[in-house]
N, C-alpha and C positions, 0 to 999 in steps of 0.2 A: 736396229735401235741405237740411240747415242750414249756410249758410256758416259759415267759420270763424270770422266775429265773434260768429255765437249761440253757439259752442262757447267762445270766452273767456268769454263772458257768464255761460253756466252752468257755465265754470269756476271764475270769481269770486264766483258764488255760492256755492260749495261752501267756499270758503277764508273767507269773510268773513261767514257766516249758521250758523247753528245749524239742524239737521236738523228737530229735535226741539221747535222753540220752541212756546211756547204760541200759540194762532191767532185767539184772540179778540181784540176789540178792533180788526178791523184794517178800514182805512180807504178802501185801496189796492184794484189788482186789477190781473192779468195783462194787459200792454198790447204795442202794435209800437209802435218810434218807427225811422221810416227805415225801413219794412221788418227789422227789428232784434229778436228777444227780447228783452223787459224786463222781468227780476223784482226786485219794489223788496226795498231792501235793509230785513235782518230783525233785530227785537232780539237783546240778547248769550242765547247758549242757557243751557238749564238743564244739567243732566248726564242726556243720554238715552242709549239703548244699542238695541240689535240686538231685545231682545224684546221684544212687546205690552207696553203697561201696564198695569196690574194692575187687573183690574173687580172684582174678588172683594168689594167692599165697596160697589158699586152697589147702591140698591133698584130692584126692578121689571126690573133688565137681566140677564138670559142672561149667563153668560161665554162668550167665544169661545171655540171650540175651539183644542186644541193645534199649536203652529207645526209646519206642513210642515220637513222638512228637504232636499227639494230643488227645481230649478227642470225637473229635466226636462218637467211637463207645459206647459212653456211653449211647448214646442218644435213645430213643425205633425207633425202624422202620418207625414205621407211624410218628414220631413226634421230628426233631432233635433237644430238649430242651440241651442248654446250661445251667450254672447253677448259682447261688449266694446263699452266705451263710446265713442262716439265721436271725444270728443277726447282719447282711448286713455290714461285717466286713472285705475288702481286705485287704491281709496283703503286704506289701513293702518288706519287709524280705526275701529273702530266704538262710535257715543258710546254710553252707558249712561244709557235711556229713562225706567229703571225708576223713575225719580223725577218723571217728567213732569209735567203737567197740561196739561190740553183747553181745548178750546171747549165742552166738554161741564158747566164748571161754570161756577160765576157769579162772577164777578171782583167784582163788589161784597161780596159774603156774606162772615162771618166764618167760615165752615163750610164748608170745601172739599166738602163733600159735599151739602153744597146740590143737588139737580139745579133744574135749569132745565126747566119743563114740556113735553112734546113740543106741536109744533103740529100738525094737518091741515089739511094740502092738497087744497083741492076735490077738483085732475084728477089725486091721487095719492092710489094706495092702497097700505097695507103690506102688502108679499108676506107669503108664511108661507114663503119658500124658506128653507132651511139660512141661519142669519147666515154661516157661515164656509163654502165652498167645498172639497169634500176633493179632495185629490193621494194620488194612487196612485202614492205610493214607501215607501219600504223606510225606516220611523221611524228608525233607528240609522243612515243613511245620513250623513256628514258635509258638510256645505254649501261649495261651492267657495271658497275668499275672496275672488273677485272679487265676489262677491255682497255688499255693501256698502250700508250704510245712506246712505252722499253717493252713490253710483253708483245706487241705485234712486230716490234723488228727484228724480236731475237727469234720469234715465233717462224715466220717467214724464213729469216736467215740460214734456219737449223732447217727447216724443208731443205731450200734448195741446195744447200750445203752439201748434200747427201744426194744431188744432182752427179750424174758425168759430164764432162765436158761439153758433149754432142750435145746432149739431153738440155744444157744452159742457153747453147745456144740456140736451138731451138725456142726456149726457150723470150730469150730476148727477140728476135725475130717477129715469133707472136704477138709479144707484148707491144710491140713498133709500130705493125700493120691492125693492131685493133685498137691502140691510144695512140696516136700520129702526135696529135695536139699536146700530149703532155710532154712532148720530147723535142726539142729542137734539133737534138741530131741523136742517129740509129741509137740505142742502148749498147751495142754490142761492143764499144771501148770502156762501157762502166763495168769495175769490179764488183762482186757481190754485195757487197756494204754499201757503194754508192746507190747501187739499183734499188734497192729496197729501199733506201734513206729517202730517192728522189720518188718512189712510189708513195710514198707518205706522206711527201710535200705536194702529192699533186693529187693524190684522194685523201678521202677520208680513213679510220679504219677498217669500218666494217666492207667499204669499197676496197680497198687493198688487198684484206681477206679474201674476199669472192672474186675477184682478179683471179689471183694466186689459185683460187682453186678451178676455175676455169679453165685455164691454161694449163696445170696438173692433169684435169682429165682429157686435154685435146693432142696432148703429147704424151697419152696412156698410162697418168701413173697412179691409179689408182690409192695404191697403197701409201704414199705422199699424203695425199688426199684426207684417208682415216687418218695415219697419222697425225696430221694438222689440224682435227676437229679433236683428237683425244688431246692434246696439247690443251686447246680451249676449255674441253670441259676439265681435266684436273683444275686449271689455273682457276677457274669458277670456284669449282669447292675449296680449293687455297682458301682462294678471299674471304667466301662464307664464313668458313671453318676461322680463320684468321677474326672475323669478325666477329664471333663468338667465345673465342679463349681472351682475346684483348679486356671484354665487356667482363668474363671474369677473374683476371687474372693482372687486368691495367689498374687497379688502385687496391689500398691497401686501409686496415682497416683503422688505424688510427686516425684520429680524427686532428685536424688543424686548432695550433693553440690559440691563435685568434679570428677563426670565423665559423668552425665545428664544424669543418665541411669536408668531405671523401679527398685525400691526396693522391696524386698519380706514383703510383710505383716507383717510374723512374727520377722522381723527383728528391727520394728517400734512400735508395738503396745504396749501400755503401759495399767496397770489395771485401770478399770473404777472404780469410786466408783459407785455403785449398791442398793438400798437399799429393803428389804421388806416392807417398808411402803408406801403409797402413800398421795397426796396432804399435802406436803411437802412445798409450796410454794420455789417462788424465792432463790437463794443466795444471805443473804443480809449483807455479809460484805463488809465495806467501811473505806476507807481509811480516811475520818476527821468526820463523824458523826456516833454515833449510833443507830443502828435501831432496834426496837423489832421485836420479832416474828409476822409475822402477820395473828394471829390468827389461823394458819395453823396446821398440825398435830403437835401433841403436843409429841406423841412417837418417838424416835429412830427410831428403826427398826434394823434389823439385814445386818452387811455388806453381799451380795451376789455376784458371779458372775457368768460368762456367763452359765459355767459348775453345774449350781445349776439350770436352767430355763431346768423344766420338767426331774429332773435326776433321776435313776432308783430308788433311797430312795426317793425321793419326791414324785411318782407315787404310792409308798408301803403305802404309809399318806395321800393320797388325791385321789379322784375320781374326780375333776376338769380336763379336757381334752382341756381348752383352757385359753392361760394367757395374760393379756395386758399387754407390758412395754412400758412406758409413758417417758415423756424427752422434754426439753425445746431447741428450735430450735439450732444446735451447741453442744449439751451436749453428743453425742457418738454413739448416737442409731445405724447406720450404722457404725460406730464399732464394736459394743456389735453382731451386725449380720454378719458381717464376721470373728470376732472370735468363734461364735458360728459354723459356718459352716467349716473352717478350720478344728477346733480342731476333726470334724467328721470325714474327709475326713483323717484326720492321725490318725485316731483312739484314741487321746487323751479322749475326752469323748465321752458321748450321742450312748456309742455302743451298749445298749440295742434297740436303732432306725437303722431299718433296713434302709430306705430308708427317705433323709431329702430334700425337694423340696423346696428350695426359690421363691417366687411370688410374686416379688415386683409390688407393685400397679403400680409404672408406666410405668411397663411394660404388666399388664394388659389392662390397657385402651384402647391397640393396639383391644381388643376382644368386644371394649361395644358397634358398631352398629351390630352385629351381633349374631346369635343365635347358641350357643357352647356348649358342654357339658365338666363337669372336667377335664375329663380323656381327651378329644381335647387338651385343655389350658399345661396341663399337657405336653403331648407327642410331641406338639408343640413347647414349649420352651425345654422339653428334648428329641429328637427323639431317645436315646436310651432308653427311657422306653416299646418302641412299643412293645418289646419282653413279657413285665410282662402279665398275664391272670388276668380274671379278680377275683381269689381265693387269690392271693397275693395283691389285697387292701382291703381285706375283713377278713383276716383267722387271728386267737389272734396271730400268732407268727411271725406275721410280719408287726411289728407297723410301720408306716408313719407319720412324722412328717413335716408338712408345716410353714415355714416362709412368714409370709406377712409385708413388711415394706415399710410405708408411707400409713398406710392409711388415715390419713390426706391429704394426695392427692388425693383422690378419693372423688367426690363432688357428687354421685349418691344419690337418696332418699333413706332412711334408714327406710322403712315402715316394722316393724314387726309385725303387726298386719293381714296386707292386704296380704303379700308375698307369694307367693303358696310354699309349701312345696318341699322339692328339697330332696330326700332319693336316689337315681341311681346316680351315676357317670358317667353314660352314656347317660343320657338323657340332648337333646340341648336345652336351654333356655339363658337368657340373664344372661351378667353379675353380673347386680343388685340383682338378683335372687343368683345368687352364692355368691355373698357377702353376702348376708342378713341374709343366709342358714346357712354360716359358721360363724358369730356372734350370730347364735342362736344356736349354736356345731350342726348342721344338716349335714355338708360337709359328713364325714364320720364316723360312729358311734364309730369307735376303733382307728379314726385318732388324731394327738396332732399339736395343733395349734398355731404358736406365734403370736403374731399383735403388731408392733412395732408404735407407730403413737405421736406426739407431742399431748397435752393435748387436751380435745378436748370440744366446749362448751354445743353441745348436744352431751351426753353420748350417745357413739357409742356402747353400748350392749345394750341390754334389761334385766328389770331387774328382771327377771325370771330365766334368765341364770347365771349359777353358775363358777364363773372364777376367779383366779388370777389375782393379779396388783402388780407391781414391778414398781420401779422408778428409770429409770437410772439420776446420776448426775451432770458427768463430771467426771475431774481429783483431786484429795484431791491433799495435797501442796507437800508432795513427788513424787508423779507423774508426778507433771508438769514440774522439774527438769530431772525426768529419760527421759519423751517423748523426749525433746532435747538433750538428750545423745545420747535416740539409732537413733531421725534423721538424725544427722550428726556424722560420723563417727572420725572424727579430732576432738580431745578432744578439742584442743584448738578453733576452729569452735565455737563445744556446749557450751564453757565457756564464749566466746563472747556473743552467744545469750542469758547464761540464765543474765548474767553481766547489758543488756538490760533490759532485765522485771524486774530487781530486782532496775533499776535504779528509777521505780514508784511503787512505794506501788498496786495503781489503775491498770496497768498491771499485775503484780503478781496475782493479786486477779483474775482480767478478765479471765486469764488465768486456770479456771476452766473450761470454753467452752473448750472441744479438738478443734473446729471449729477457735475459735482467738487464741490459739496455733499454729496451722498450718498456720494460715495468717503470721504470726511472722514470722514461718521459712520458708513458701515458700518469703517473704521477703529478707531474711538474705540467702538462695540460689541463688535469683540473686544476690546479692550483691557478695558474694563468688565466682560464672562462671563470674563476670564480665557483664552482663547482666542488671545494675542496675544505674542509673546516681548516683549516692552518693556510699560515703564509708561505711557509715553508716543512718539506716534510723531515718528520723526525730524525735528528741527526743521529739515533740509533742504526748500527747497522744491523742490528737483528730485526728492525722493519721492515728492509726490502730481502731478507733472507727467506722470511714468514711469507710476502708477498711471493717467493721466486715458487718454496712449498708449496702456497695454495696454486697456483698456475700450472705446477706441473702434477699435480691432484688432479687440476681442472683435465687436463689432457690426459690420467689415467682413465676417464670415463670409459673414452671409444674402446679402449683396452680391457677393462673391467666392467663391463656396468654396470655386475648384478652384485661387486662390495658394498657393503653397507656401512654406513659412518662406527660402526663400532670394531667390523673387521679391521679399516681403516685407522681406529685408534688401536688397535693388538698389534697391528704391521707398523706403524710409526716408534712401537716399544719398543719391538723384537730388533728393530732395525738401528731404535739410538743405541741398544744397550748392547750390541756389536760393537756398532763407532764410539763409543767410550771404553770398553773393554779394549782396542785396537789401540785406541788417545791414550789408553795409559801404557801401554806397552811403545808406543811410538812407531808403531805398523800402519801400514798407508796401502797393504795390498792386503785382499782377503784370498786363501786357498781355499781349496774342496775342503778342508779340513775342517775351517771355522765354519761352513755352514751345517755343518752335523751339530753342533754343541746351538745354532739356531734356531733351528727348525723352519726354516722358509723358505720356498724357490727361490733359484736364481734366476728363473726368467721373471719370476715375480717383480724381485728387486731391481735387474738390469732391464727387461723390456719393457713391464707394465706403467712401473713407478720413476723409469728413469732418474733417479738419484743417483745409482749408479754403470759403470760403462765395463766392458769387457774387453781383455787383450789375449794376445800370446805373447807368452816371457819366450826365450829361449836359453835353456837350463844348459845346452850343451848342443853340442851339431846336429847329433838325431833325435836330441829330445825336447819337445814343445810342450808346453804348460800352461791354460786359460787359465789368469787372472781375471780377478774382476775388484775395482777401485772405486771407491766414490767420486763422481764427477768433477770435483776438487776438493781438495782437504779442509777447507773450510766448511764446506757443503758437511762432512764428517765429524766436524767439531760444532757444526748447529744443532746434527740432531742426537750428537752426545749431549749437548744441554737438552734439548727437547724432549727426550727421555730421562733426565735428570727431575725436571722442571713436571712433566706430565707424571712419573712415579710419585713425586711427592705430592702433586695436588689430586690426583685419584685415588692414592692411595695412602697418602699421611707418610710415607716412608723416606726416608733419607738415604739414599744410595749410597753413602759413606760410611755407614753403620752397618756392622754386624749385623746379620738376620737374626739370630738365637737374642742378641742384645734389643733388635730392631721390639721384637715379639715382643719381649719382658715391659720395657720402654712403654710401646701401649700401652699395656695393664697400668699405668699408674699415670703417664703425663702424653698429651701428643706430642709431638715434634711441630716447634714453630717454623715458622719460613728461614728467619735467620739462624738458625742452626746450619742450614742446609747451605746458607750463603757464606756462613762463619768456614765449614772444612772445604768449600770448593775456594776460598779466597785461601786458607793457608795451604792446602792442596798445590794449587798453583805457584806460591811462593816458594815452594820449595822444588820447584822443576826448574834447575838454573838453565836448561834448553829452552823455554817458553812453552814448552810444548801444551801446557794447557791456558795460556794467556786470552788467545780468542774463543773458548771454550767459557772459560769464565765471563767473559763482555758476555757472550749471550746469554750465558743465565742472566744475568744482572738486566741484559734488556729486556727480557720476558717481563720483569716486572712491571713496565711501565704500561700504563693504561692503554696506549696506543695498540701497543701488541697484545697486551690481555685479551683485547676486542678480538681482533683475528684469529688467537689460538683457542678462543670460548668454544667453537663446536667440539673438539677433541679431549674437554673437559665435559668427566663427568660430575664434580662439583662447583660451586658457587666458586668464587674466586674472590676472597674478599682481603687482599692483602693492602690495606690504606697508607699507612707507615713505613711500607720495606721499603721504597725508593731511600728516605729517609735516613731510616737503619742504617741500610747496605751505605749509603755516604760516609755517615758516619764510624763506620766502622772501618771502610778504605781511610780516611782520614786517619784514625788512630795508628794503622798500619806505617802511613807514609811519616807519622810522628815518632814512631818507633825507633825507626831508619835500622831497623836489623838485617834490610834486603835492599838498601842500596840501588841494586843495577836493576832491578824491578820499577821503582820508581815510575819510572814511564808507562810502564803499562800498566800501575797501580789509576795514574794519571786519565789514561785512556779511559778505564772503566766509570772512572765520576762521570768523562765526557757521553758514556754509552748510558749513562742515569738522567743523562742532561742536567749533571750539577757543572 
């Protein structure tokens, strides 16, 4: 069988040679170096195509007869295998031939039609058999499209390639005394590449094919033979397969800001920043304070991207067969996996992977009361794999590579100790069992595995198992300009919106999640079809902060389903009245310590709810420490207002006030809204670090009607504050008339902007 280095080999011939090239002249000839296929590389091509070239103006030659239209007699008798190419490569292409030329004329003559005289060969005689070979199928039949003018030459190529010398020429010899006509002189001076090149110009494919395999079985090589027909049928289920992930995974679901219609993937995606390092903690640029690193890896790392996760030179350097890429809820990872799969499907990378199965966990789950085997789950979600046997998920030269993304959505137990062994693909057992299998690289012993999942707080491998980690991170600050170039089409559109983010520091920055990206501009698309009450959306940044909350609420579902809106408000409490507890101390990591005084998981908080993300610190050489941070610190200072803002409207209480005083207070007066606005505004003034500056903007944005609307289900009373916009102006006003805080100013300044005064 052809390792994977001949399969690049005749991949790269395919990308960088012309099918069709003319074959004269050539100097070279099919050689091993290393044990290695090597075909030299070929002049730039003419413009060839799918059909014979045209003899009709030959003297003394026969025309062929008409192109077969299908490949079924390729198939053995007892067993009608269709085919896929090996390094599971369909090609889109088919060049147009029709213009060609041969070795068949004379490159020196002014007169392309010059022939060049036939010669005879002593110990060869010209058959009288039929020049063309007929197939018994049904003329109106239409031809698969895996059936490809690059996939039958490299197809062919790698057979004979894998010829002896002797065995070649014999080979050619054959071919001489049964096609005379298509040869002006013996074959036996064409190199490998020219033969096949000139078999193609002078049949069709499916005639090519049955040639080749003709003469395989006349010169006893059976095993040639299968091989050649298993090559056909993977390349078949490529395409299939191919043509099924394209259909869902080629467009994307935003809709166009002026014609509301499906956009193509590639027409939107923009590069991820990717890194080879892990536990990186949060991104913590901020827009008025500075924050140190917190204590999180301390390396770089090297930029990567998608086309670097398990690529043919990474494979050459590493025996790792399974790799985590990690990502803070919003930061790409279902990007990173449907450009990963794309770029397959058009053959851009990853073409040393014959066959690339995505298995997203939540679409797994459809399988966890019941007892399945791989290959079920498999043919299940792909029914054209039915066809593959079970030598093509097992044999080196036809590597399989599974995507699994969201396994942080899968809550099963992760028992690697206790898990029965799982080596068959065919054998039915439970889910759990399959997962545990493939985190311990047991799935398939030559299969390559990604697992895409948000940080997780028990480490979801074992740590016997030998794996990469990569960390996807969002968009770097040129990015997140191009993302709104290529979402909207209308320059003037995209310049509006980036006009927007750039009108806040704190947007800009946010706008490293691709996820508050897209909130922007599925934003700024309604606003565009008309679909949007305003002309522009609220220049609050606690709007799209509330928007980023409810989206990634939205995506707690698959995780949670069975919280109910009011668990959902006691978890939103527990959670602000941490990050304000943190906001006032000026803490920006949380230890095992402060979740005792919470009372909430941390897989709750870091897997379910993704607000926040999990690292390791390193305290000292041998000692490691999981941290866990809020997603950014603003992310920290929104729902310290949001537990600010929801204590007081559920519960009448002012978070700034004494309990003992809070109690007494009831008994005689409630507490109005601006009370609560009065010690978070002097509060803030007196943190000459800013540290509660963006903390205060969001309370003060809560207030506006905009956001009332969106935080209404997490109240449990009415919400009738008509005049606090107002107030709260008024009394930032008074503050900056005061001028007692000076270097405040500005951020006094901000907040009227976050009131839209």
């Amino acid at each position: 069988m052809m390792d994977d280095s001949e399969v690049g080999i005749m991949a790269s011939l395919s990308r960088s040679s012309s099918l069709g090239e003319a074959v004269s002249g050539r100097e070279h000839s099919l050689i091993y170096e290393d044990d290695e296929l090597y075909i030299p590389e070929r002049r730039p091509s003419l413009d060839l195509g799918p059909s014979p070239m045209d003899t009709s103006h030959w003297h003394d030659v026969d025309q062929a007869l008409s192109p077969a239209q299908s490949y079924r007699s390729m198939t053995s008798d007892d067993n009608a295998i269709i085919i896929s190419q090996e390094d599971g490569s369909p090609t889109r292409i088919e060049l147009n031939r029709a213009d060609s030329y041969s070795s068949c004329y004379s490159l020196d003559s002014d007169d392309c039609e010059k022939r060049i005289p036939k010669l005879e060969l002593k110990d060869e005689t010209v058959s009288d058999l039929p020049e063309t070979p007929e197939l018994n199928q049904d003329p109106n039949e239409i031809r698969h499209p895996y059936l490809t003018v690059a996939f039958t030459f490299k197809a062919i190529c790698k057979i004979l390639g894998r010829l002896s010398e002797e065995e070649i020429r014999v080979f050619k010899m054959k071919l001489w005394k049964r096609h005379p006509k298509s040869f002006n002189t013996p074959p036996q001076s064409l190199d490998l590449v020219d033969l096949v090149d000139r078999m193609l110009e002078c049949f069709n494919l499916e005639v090519s094919l049955l040639i080749t395999k003709n003469l395989l079985e006349e010169i006893g090589q059976k095993r040639m033979i299968d091989h050649l027909q298993t090559l056909c049928l993977r390349n078949e289920v490529r395409c299939n397969l191919s043509e099924t992930l394209k259909r869902k995974y080629g467009g994307i679901c935003e809709e166009s800001a002026m014609k509301g219609e499906r956009r193509p993937f590639d027409d939107v995606f923009t590069d991820l920043n990717i890194t080879s390092t892990c536990d990186n903690g949060p991104n913590i640029e901020h827009e008025v304070i500075t924050i140190k690193k917190l204590d999180s890896n301390q390396k770089s790392g090297k930029l990567l991207s998608t086309k670097d996760m398990f690529s043919a030179e990474m494979l050459e350097h590493s025996h790792f067969k399974l790799m985590l890429i990690t990502g803070v809820a919003g930061s790409g990872k279902s990007m990173a996996v449907r450009r990963l799969i794309l770029d397959w499907i058009e053959e851009r990378t990853h073409q040393h992977v014959s066959f690339l199965f995505p298995l997203p966990f939540r679409e797994l789950k459809r399988f966890e009361n019941s007892k399945i085997s791989v290959l079920e789950i498999i043919q299940t979600l792909y029914p054209e794999t039915k066809k593959l046997r079970d030598e093509d998920y097992r044999c080196d030269d036809c590597k399989i590579m599974f995507v699994f993304d969201g396994l942080d959505e899968y809550d099963g137990p992760l028992d690697f100790q206790n898990t029965s062994v799982l080596y068959d693909i065919k054998e039915p057992t439970t889910l759990n069992v399959i997962v545990v299998n493939l985190l311990r690289e047991r799935l398939l012993y030559r299969s390559l595995s990604l697992v895409f999942s948000r940080p997780q707080v028990n480490h979801c491998i074992p740590w016997d198992t030998g794996y990469d980690e990569i960390d996807v991170r969002g968009f770097g600050d040129p990015q997140k300009d191009e993302y709104f170039k290529r979402s909207f089409k209308d320059p003037d559109q995209a310049a509006r919106v980036i006009a927007y983010i750039d009108s806040s520091r704190t947007l800009r920055i946010m706008c490293h999640l691709p996820l508050f990206c897209s909130l922007v501009a599925d934003e700024y698309q309604h606003i565009f079809t008309g679909r949007a009450t305003w002309s522009e959306p609220p220049r609050s940044i606690t709007y799209m902060y509330t928007k980023l909350l409810l989206a990634l609420r939205q995506r707690r579902i698959f995780r949670a389903p069975d919280r109910s809106l009011e668990d959902e408000r006691g978890f939103l409490i527990q959670v602000g009245k941490l990050a304000f507890t943190m906001l006032e101390r000026g803490q920006y990591k949380i230890t095992k310590y402060d979740w005792k005084e919470v009372g909430i998981s941390d897989v709750e908080v870091v897997v379910n709810s993704g607000l926040c993300t999990q690292y390791i610190t390193k305290a000292s050489v041998l000692h490691q420490e999981k941290v866990i941070s809020f997603i950014h610190p603003t992310v920290q200072e929104y729902l310290a207002a949001l537990y600010a803002f929801l204590t007081f409207t559920n519960q009448g209480r002012n978070i700034y006030e004494q309990q003992l005083k809070d109690k007494l207070r009831g008994m005689f007066k409630a507490n109005a809204p601006m009370d609560l606005y009065k010690s978070a505004l002097d509060s803030s003034l007196q943190c000459d670090d800013g540290k509660l500056d963006i903390f205060l903007r969001f309370l003060l944005g809560m207030a506006l009607e905009s956001n009332l609307e969106l935080l209404r289900p997490f109240c449990t009373c009415p919400v009738k504050w008509p005049t606090l916009t107002e107030d709260a102006a008024a009394l930032i006003w008074r503050r900056i008339g005061d001028n007692q805080h000076p270097a405040r100013n500005s951020n006094l300044q901000r907040c009227l902007e976050e009131l839209g005064v």
